[in-house]
DOMARSE-764776 format. One record per residue (C-alpha): residue in one letter; x, z, y; residue number from 0. Coordinates in steps of 0.5 Angstrom, whole numbers, plus 500, padded with zeros to 3 digits. Each point is the difference from the previous one (the first is absolute). Layout:
BEGIN
REC  res  east   up  north    n
REC    A     X    Z      Y  NUM
...
# end
This chain:
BEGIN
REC  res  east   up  north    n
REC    X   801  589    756    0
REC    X   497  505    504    1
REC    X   504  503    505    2
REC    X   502  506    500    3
REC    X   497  507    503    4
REC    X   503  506    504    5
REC    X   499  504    493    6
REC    X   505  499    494    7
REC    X   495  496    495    8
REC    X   498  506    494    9
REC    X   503  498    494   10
REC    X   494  499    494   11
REC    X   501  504    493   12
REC    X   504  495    495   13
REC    X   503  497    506   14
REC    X   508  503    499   15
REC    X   500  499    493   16
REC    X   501  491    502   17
REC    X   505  503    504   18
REC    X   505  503    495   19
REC    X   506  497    499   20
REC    X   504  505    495   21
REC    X   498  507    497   22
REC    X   503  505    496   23
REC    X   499  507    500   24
REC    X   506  501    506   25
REC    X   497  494    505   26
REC    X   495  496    502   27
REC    X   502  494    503   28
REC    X   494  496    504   29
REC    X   500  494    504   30
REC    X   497  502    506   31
REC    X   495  495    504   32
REC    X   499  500    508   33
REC    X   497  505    503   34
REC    X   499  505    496   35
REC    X   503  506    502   36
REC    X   505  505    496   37
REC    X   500  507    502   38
REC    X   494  504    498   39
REC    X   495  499    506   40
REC    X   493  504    503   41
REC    X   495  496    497   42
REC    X   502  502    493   43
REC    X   504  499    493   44
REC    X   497  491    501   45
REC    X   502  499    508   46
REC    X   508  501    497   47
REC    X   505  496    494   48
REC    X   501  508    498   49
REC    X   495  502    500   50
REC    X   496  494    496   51
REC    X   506  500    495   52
REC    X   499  508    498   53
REC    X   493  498    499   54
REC    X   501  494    497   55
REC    X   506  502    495   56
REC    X   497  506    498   57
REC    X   507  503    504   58
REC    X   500  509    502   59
REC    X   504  497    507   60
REC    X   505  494    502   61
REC    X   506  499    504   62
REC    X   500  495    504   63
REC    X   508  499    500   64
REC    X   500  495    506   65
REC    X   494  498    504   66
REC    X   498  492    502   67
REC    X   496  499    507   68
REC    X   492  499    500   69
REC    X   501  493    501   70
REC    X   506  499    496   71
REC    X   499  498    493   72
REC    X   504  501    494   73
REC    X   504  503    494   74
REC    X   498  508    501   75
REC    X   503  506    496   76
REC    X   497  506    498   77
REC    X   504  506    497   78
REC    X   495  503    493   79
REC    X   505  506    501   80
REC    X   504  505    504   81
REC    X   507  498    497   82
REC    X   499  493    500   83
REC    X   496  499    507   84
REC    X   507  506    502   85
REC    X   505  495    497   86
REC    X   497  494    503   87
REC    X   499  503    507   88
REC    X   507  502    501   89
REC    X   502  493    497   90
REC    X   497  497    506   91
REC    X   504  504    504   92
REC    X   507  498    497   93
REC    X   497  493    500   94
REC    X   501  500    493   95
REC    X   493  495    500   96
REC    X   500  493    502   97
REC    X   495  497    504   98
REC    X   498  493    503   99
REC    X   494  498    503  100
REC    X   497  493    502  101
REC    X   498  499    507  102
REC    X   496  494    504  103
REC    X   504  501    507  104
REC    X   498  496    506  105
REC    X   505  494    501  106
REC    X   506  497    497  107
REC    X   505  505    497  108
REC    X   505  495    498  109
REC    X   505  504    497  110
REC    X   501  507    498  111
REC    X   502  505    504  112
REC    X   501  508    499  113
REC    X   496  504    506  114
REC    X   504  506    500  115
REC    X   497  504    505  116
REC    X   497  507    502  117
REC    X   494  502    499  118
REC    X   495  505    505  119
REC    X   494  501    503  120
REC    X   498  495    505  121
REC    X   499  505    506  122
REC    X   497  494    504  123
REC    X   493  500    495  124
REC    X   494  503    501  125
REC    X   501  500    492  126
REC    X   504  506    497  127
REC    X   502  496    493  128
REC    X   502  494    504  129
REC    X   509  500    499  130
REC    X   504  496    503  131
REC    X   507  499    500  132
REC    X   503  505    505  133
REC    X   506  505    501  134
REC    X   495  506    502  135
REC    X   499  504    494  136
REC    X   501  495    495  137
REC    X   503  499    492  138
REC    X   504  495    498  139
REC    X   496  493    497  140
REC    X   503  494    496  141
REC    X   495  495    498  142
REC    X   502  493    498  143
REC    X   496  493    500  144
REC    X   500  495    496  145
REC    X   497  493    501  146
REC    X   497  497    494  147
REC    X   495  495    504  148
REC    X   499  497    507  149
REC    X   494  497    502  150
REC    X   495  499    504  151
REC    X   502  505    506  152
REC    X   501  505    495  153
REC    X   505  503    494  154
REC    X   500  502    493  155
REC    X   505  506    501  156
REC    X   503  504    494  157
REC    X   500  507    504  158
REC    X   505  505    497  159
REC    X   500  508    503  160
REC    X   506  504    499  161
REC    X   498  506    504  162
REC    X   493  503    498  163
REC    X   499  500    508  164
REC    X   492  501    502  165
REC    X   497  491    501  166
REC    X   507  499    499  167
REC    X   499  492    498  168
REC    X   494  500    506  169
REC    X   504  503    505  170
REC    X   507  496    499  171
REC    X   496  493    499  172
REC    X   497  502    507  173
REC    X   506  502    503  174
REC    X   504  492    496  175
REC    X   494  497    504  176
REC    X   497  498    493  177
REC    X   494  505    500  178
REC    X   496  501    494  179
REC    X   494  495    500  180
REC    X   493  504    501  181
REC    X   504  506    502  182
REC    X   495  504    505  183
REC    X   506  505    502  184
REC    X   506  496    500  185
REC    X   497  494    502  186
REC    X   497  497    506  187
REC    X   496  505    503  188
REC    X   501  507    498  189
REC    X   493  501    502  190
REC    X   497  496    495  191
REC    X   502  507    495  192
REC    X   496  504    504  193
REC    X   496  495    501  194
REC    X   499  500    493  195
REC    X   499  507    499  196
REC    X   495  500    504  197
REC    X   496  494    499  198
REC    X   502  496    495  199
REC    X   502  494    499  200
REC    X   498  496    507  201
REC    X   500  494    503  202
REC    X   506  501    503  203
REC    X   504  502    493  204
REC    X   497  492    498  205
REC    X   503  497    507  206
REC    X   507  504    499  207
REC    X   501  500    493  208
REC    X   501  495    494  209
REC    X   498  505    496  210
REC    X   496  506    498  211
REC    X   505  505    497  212
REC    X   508  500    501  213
REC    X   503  495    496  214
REC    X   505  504    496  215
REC    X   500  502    492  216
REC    X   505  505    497  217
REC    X   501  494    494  218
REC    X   505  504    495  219
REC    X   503  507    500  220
REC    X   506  501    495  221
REC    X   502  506    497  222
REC    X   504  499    496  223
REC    X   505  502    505  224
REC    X   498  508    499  225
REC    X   501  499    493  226
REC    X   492  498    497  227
REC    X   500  493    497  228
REC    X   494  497    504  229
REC    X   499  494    505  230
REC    X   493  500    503  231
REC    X   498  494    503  232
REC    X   493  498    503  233
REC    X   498  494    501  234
REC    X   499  496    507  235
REC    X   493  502    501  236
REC    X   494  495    502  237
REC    X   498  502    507  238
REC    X   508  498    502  239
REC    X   500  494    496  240
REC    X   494  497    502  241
REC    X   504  501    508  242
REC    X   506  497    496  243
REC    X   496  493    498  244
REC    X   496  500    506  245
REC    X   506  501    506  246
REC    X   505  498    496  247
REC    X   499  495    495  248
REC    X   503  504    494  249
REC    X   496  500    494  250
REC    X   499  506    496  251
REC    X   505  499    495  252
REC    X   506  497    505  253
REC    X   499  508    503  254
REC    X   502  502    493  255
REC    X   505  497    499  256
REC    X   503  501    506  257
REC    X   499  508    499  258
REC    X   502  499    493  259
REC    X   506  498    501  260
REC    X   501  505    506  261
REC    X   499  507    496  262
REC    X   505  495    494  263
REC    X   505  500    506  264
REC    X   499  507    502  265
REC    X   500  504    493  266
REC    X   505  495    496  267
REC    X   504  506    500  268
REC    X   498  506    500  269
REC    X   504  506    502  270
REC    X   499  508    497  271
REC    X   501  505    504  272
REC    X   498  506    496  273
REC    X   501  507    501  274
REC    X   505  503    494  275
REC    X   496  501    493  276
REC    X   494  496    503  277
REC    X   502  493    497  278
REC    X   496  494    497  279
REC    X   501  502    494  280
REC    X   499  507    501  281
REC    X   494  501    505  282
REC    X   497  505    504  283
REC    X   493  503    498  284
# end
């Protein structure tokens, strides 16, 4: 594998289409891969999962209903529609739409723990995004961790976000003393994110980091809480499976049916929470 650049990689024509996951005239659904950057950016429509999308499926504008980090990979929702991309959005506020991420954490987590603690900027960064929990100009945040396997210094965690705060799981996971593996803000050196933005990957990203982009994948979203029939799923990507093999021992199919058998637990029973007169049975346009 090539080791990664300052600039996010352009996305080839015909490349999203290998990324649907579901399409119907009101939603897009992508499985979104490490490094490709979300919003649309200055290095036109193919630097941008947005962007690529509009192009690649014929579309006049689409709506991100939530955005995922450039590293971060996984199930990506785009909105065909004012109405819906308007329902969706204050779905998220109301925190009528499930989320779980998959997470490789540095060290043993060996039981499942809730992190609520608040979340602002880190003052103390040379970095402006950074967030740390803190009491100074902060929102209220509430993560919780699961394990799902513990081996080899490092954990397979189920990382589940109940406030939408910004690096939430990177910053909680941070403060837990369970970074994220690869994580260049959170992680051991906050330098090594200016460092990579300045140079790329270097020397020093190898001797500190396991990995070359976070270990962090957004592996379900439901929103049979808002009242839409859907359960997206996106399947445990290579890059991090091939972490999975070579550091701790767990095949491919053992990470599946570890995850398989979380998001089973998570949404066995889903809870709606629609707004009057917008049920399952009489959806929303």
């Amino acid at each position: 594998m090539p080791l990664p650049g300052k600039e996010p990689p352009l996305i080839e024509p015909g490349q999203a289409g290998s990324w649907r996951l579901f399409e119907d005239e009101r939603l897009l659904v992508l499985n979104k891969p490490g490094w490709v950057v979300c919003h649309p950016s200055k290095n036109g429509p193919w630097s941008s999962l947005a962007g690529a999308a509009r192009l690649e499926f014929g579309l006049d504008a689409v709506r991100l209903v939530y955005r995922l980090d450039r590293e971060t990979s996984g199930v990506i929702i785009l909105a065909k529609t004012q109405a819906m991309g308007g329902r969706l959005q204050k779905a998220m506020v109301r925190h009528a739409v499930g989320k779980l991420y998959v997470a490789l954490l540095e060290g043993g987590l060996h039981g499942a723990v809730m992190v609520e603690q608040p979340l602002g900027p880190d003052l103390s960064a040379n970095v402006s995004v950074k967030q740390c929990v803190t009491t100074v100009n902060a929102q209220e945040a509430a993560t919780r961790f699961s394990p799902l396997s513990v081996a080899g210094g490092f954990t397979l965690a189920v990382a589940e976000p109940l406030t939408g705060r910004k690096h939430q799981i990177r910053a909680h996971a941070d403060w837990l003393g369970r970074r994220v593996v690869g994580d260049k803000l959170y992680g051991p050196d906050p330098g090594l994110y200016l460092e990579f933005a300045e140079e790329g990957w270097t020397a020093r990203h190898s001797a500190l980091l396991p990995l070359s982009r976070q270990g962090l994948h957004c592996a379900a979203i439901d929103l049979r809480p808002a009242g839409l029939p859907h359960l997206f799923r996106a399947p445990w990507p290579e890059d991090l499976a091939r972490f999975c093999a070579a550091r701790m021992g767990l095949s491919p199919d053992e990470v599946g049916r570890l995850i398989d058998a979380a998001v089973a637990e998570r949404f066995s029973r889903p809870r709606i929470a629609s707004p009057a007169g917008d049920t399952p049975d009489n959806p929303a346009p």
